[in-house]
Biotite code that builds the C-alpha atoms (Angstrom):
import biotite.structure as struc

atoms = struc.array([
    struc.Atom([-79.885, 27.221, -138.847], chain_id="A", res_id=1, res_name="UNK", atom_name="CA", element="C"),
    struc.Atom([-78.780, 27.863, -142.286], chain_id="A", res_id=2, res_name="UNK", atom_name="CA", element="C"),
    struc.Atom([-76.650, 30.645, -143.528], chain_id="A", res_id=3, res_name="UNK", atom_name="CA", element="C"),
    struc.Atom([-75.909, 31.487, -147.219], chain_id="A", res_id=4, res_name="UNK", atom_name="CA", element="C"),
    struc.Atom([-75.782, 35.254, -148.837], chain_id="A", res_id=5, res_name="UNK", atom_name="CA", element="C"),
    struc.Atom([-77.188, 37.922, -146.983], chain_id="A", res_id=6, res_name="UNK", atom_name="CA", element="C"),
    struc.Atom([-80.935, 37.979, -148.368], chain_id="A", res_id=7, res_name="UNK", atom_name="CA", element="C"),
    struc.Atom([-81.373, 33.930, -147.920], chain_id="A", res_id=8, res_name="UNK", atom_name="CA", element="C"),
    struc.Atom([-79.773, 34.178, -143.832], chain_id="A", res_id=9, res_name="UNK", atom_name="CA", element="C"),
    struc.Atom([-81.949, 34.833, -140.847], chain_id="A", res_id=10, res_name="UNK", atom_name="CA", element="C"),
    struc.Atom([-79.886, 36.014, -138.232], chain_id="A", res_id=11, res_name="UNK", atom_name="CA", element="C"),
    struc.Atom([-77.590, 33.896, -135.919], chain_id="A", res_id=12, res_name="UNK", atom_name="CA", element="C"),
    struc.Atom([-79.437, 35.239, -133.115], chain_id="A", res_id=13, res_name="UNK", atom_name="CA", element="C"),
    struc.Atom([-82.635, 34.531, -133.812], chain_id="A", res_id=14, res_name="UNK", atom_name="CA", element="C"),
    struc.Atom([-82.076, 30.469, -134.573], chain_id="A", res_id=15, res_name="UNK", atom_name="CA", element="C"),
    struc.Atom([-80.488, 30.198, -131.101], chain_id="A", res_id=16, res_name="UNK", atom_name="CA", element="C"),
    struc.Atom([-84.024, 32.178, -129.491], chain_id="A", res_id=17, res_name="UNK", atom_name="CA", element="C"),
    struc.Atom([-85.895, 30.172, -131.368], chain_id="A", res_id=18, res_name="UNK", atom_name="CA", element="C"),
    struc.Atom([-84.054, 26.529, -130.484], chain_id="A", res_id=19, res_name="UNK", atom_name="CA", element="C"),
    struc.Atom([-84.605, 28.028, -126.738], chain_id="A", res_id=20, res_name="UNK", atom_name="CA", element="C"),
    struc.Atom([-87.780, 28.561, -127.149], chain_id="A", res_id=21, res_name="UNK", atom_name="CA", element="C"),
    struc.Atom([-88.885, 25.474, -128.718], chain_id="A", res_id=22, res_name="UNK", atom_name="CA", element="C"),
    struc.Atom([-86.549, 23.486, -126.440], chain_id="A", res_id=23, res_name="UNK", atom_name="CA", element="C"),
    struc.Atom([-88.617, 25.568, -123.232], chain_id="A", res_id=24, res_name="UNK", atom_name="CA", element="C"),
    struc.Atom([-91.748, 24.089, -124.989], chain_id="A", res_id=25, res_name="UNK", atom_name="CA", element="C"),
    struc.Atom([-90.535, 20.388, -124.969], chain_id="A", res_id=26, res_name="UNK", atom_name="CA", element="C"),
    struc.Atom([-89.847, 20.213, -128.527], chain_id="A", res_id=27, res_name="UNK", atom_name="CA", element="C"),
    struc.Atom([-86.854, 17.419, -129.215], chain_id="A", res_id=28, res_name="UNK", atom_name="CA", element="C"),
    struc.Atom([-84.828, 19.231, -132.144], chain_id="A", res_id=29, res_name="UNK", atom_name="CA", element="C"),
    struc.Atom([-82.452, 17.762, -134.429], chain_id="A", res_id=30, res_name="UNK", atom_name="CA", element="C"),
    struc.Atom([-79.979, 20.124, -136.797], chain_id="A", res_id=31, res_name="UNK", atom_name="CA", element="C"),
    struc.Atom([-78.788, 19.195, -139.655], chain_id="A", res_id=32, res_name="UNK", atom_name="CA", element="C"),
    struc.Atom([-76.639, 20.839, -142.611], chain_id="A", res_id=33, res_name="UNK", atom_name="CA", element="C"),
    struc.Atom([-73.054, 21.123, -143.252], chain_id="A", res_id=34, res_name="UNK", atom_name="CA", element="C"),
    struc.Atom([-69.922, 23.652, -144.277], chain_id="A", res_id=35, res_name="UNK", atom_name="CA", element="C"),
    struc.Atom([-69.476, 24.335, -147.466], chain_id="A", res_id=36, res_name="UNK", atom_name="CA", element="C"),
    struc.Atom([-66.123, 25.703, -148.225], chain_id="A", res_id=37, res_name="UNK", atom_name="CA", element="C"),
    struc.Atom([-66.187, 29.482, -149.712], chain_id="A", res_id=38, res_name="UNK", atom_name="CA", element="C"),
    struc.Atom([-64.953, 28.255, -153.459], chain_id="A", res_id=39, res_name="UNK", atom_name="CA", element="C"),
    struc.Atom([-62.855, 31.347, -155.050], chain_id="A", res_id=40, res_name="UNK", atom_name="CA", element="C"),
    struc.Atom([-64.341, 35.036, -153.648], chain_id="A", res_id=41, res_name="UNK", atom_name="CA", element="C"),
    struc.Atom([-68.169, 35.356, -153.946], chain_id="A", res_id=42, res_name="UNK", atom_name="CA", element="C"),
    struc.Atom([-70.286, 38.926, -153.774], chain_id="A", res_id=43, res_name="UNK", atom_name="CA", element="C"),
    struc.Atom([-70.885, 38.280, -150.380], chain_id="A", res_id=44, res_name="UNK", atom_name="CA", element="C"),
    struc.Atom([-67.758, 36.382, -149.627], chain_id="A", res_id=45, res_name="UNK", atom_name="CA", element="C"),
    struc.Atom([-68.453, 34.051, -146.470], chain_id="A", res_id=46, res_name="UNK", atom_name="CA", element="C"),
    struc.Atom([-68.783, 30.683, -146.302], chain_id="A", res_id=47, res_name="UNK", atom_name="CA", element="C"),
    struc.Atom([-71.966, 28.729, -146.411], chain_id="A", res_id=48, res_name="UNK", atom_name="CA", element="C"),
    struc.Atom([-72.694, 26.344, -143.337], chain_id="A", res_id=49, res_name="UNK", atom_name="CA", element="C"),
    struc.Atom([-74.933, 26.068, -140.583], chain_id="A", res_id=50, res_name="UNK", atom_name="CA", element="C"),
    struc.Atom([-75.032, 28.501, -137.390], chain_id="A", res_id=51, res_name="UNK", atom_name="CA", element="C"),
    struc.Atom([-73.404, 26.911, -134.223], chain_id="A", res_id=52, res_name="UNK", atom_name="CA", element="C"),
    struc.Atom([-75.962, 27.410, -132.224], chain_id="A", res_id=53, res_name="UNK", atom_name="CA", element="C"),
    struc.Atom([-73.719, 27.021, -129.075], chain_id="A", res_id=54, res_name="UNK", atom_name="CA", element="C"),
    struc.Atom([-76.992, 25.163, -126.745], chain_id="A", res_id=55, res_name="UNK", atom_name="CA", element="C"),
    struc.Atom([-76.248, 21.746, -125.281], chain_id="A", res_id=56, res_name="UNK", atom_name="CA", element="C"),
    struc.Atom([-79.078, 20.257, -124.184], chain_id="A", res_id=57, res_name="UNK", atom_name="CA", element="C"),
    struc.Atom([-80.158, 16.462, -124.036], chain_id="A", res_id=58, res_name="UNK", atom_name="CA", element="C"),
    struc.Atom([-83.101, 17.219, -126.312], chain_id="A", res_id=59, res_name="UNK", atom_name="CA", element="C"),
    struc.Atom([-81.188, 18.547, -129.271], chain_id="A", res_id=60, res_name="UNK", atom_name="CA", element="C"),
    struc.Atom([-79.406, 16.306, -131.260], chain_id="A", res_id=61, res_name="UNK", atom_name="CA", element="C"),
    struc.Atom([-76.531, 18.106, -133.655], chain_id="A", res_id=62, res_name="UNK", atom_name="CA", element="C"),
    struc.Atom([-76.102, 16.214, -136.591], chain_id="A", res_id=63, res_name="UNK", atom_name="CA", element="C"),
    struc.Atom([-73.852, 19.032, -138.311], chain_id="A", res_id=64, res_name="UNK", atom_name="CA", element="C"),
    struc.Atom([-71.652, 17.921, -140.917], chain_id="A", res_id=65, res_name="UNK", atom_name="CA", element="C"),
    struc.Atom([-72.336, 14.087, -140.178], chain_id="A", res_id=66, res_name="UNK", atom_name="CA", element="C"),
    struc.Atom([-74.989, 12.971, -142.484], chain_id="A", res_id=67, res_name="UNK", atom_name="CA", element="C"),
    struc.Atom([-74.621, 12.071, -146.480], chain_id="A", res_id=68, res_name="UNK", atom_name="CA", element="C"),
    struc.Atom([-77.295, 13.681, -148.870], chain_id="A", res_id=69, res_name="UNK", atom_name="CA", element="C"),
    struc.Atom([-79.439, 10.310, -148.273], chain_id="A", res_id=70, res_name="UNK", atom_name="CA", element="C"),
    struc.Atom([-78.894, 10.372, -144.654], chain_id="A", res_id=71, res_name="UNK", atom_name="CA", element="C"),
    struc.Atom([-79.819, 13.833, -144.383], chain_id="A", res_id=72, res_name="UNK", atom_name="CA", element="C"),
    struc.Atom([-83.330, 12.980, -145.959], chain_id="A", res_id=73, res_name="UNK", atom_name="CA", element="C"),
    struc.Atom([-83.980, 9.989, -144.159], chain_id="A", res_id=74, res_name="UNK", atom_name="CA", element="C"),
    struc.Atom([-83.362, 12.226, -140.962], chain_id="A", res_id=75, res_name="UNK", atom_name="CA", element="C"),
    struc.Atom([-86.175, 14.784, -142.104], chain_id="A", res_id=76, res_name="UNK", atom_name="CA", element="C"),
    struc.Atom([-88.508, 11.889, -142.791], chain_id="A", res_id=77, res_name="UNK", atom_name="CA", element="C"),
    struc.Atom([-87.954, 11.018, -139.351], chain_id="A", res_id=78, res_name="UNK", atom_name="CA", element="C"),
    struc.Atom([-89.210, 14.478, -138.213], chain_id="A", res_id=79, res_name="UNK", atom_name="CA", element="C"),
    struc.Atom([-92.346, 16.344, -137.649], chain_id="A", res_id=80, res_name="UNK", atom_name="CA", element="C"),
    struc.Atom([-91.468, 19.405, -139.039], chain_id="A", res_id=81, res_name="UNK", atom_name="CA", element="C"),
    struc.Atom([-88.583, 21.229, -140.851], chain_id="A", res_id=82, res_name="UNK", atom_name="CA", element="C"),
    struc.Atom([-87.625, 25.304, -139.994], chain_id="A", res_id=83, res_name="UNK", atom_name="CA", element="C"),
    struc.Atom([-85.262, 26.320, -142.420], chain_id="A", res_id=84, res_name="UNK", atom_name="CA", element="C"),
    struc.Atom([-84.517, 29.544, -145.079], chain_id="A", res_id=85, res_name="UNK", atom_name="CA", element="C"),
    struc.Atom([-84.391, 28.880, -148.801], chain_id="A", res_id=86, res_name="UNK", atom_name="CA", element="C"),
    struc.Atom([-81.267, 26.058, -148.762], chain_id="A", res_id=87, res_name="UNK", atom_name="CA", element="C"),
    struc.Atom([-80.604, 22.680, -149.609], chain_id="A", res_id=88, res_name="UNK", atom_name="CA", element="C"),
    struc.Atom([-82.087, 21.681, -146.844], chain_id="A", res_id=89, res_name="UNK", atom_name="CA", element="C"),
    struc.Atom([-85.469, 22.666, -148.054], chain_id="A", res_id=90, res_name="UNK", atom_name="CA", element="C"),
    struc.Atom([-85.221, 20.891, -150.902], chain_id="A", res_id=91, res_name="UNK", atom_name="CA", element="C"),
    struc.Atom([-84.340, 17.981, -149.286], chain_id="A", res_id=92, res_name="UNK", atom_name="CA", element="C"),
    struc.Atom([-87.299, 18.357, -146.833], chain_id="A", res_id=93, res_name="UNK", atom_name="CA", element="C"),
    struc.Atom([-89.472, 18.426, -150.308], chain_id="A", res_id=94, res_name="UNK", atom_name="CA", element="C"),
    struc.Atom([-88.482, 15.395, -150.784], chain_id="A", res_id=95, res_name="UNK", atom_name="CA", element="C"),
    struc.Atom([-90.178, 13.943, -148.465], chain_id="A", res_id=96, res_name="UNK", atom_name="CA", element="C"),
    struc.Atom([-93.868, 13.958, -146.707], chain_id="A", res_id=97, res_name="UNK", atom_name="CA", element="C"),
    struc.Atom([-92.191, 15.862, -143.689], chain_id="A", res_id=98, res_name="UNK", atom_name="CA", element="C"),
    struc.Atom([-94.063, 19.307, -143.405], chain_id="A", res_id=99, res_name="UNK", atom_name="CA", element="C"),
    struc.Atom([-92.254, 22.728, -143.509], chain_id="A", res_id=100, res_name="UNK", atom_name="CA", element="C"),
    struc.Atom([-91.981, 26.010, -142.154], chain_id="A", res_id=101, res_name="UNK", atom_name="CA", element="C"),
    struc.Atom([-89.676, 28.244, -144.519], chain_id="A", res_id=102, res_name="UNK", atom_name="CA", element="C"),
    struc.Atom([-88.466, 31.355, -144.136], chain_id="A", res_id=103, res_name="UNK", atom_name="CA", element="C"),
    struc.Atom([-88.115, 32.938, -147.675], chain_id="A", res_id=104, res_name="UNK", atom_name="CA", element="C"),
    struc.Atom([-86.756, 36.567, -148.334], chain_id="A", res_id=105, res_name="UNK", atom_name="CA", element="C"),
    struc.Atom([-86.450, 37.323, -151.538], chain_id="A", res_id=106, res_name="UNK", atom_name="CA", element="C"),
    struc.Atom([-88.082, 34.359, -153.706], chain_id="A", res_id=107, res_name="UNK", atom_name="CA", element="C"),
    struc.Atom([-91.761, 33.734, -154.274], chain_id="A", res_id=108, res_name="UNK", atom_name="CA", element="C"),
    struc.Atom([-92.407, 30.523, -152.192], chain_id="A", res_id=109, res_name="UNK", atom_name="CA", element="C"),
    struc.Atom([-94.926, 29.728, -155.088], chain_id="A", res_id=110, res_name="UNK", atom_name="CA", element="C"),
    struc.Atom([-92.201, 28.906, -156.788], chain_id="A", res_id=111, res_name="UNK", atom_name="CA", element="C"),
    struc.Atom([-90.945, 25.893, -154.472], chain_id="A", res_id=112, res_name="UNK", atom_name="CA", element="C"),
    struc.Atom([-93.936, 23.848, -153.678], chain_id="A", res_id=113, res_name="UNK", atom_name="CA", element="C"),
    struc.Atom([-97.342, 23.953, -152.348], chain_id="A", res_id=114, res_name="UNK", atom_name="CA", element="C"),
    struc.Atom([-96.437, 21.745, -149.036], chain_id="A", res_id=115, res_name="UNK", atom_name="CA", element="C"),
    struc.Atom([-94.869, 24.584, -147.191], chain_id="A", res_id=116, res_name="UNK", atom_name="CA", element="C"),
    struc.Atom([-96.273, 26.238, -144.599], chain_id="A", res_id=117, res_name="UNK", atom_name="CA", element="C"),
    struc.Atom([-94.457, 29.734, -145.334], chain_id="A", res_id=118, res_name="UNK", atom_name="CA", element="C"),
    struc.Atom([-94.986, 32.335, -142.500], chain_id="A", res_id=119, res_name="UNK", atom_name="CA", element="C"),
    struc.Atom([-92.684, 34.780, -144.106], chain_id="A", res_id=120, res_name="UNK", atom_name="CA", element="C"),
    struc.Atom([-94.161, 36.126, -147.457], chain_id="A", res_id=121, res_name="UNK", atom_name="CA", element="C"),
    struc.Atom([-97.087, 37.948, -148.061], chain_id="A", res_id=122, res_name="UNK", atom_name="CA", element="C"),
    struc.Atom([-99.490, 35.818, -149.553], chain_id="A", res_id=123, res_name="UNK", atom_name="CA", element="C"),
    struc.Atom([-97.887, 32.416, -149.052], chain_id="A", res_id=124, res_name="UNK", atom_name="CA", element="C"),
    struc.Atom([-99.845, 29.242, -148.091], chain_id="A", res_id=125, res_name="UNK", atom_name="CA", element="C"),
    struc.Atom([-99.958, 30.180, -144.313], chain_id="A", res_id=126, res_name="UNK", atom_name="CA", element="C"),
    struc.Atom([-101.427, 33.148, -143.275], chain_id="A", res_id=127, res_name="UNK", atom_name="CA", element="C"),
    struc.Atom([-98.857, 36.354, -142.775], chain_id="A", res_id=128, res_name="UNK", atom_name="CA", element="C"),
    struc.Atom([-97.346, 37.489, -139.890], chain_id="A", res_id=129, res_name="UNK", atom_name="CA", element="C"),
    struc.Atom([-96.163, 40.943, -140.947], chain_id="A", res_id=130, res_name="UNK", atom_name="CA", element="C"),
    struc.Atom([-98.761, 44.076, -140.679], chain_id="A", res_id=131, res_name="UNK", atom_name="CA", element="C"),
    struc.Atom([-98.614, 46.183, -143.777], chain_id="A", res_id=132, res_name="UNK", atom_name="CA", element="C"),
    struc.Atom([-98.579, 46.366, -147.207], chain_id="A", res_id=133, res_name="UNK", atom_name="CA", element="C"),
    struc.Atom([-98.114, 43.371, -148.849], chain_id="A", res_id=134, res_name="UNK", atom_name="CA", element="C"),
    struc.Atom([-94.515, 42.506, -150.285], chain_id="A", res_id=135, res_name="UNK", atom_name="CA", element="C"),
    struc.Atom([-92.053, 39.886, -149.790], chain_id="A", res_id=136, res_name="UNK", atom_name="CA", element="C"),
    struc.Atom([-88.272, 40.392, -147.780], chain_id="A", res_id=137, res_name="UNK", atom_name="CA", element="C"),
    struc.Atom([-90.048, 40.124, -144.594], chain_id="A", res_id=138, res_name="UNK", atom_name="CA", element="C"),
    struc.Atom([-87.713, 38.616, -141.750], chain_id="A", res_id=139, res_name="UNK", atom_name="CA", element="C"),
    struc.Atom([-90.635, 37.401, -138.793], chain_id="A", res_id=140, res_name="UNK", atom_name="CA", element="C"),
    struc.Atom([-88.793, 38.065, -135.410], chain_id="A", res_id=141, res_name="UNK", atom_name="CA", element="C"),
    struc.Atom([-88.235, 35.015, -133.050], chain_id="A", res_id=142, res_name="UNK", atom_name="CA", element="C"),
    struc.Atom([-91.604, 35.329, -131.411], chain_id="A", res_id=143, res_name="UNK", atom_name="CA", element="C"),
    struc.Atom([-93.288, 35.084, -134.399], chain_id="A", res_id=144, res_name="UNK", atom_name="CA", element="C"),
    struc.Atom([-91.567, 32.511, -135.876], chain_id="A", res_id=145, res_name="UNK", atom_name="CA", element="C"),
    struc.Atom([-91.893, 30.437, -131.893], chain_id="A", res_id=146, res_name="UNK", atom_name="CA", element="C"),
    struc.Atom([-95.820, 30.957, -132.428], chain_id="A", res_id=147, res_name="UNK", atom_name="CA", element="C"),
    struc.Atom([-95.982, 30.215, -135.964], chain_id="A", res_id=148, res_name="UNK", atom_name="CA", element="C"),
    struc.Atom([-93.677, 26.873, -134.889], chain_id="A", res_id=149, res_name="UNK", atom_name="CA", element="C"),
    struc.Atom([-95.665, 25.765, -131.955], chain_id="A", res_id=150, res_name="UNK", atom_name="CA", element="C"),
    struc.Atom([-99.291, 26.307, -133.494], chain_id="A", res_id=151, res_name="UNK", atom_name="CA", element="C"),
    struc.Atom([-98.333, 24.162, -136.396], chain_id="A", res_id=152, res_name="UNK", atom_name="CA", element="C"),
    struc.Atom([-96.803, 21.386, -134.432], chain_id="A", res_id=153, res_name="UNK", atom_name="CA", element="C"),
    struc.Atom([-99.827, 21.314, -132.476], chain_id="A", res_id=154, res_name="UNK", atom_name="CA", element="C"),
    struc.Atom([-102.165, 21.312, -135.238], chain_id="A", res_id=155, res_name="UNK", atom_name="CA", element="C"),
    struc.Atom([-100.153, 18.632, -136.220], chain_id="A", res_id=156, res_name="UNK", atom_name="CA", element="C"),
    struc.Atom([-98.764, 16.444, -133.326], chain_id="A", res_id=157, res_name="UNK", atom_name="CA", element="C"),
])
């Protein structure tokens, strides 16, 4: 539940639906990322850093600001899947064989890697969830996102 400047950031909101939802569904969740102080005063000026998603639960594990770069992708190799926004997380997750769900808004996934499973963009490599005419900057609401999640992991146990 990454946030960075306002284009890269799904809303705080929607991560804690969706870790409801997928915890309602069974799914064991682990989140991972870390604070990253504001350096100096940026356009957007606020801090980088994960979401607190505020859910205890026994199936979610918070790893938040407790793993090293190599822990971090050693965790995601561990994992099924990987939901995250255009971060460093994702390019972790590339890093490994782990599959991925990204939400982009406002770069090309092309542009990233052909292993994503992108259910944000117009014309990614999954097939889009927005009705319309075709352009990129589209946030998928939590019920989207929940569907997208749970048909993958099933296609892919």
């Amino acid at each position: 539940p990454n946030r960075s400047c306002e284009i890269r950031t799904w809303p705080s909101e929607r991560w804690r639906r969706l870790t409801q939802g997928l915890l309602e569904h069974g799914v064991q969740i682990v989140v991972v990322g870390s604070e990253v102080p504001n350096i100096g005063v940026s356009e957007q000026n606020i801090p980088k850093g994960v979401f607190d998603l505020g859910i205890e639960h026994p199936s979610l594990l918070d790893l938040t600001n407790q793993t090293s770069l190599h822990e971090l992708r050693e965790v995601i190799a561990l994992c099924d899947l990987v939901i995250t926004v255009d971060s460093g997380v994702l390019h972790v997750a590339n890093c490994t064989d782990t599959d991925i769900v990204a939400i982009f808004t406002d770069i090309d996934p092309r542009f990233r890697t052909p292993k994503q499973f992108c259910q944000s963009w117009h014309g990614s490599t999954g097939e889009c969830i927005q009705p319309g005419e075709k352009n990129m900057c589209c946030l998928p609401s939590v019920k989207q996102m929940l569907e997208a999640v749970m048909g993958f992991l099933r296609l892919n146990p």
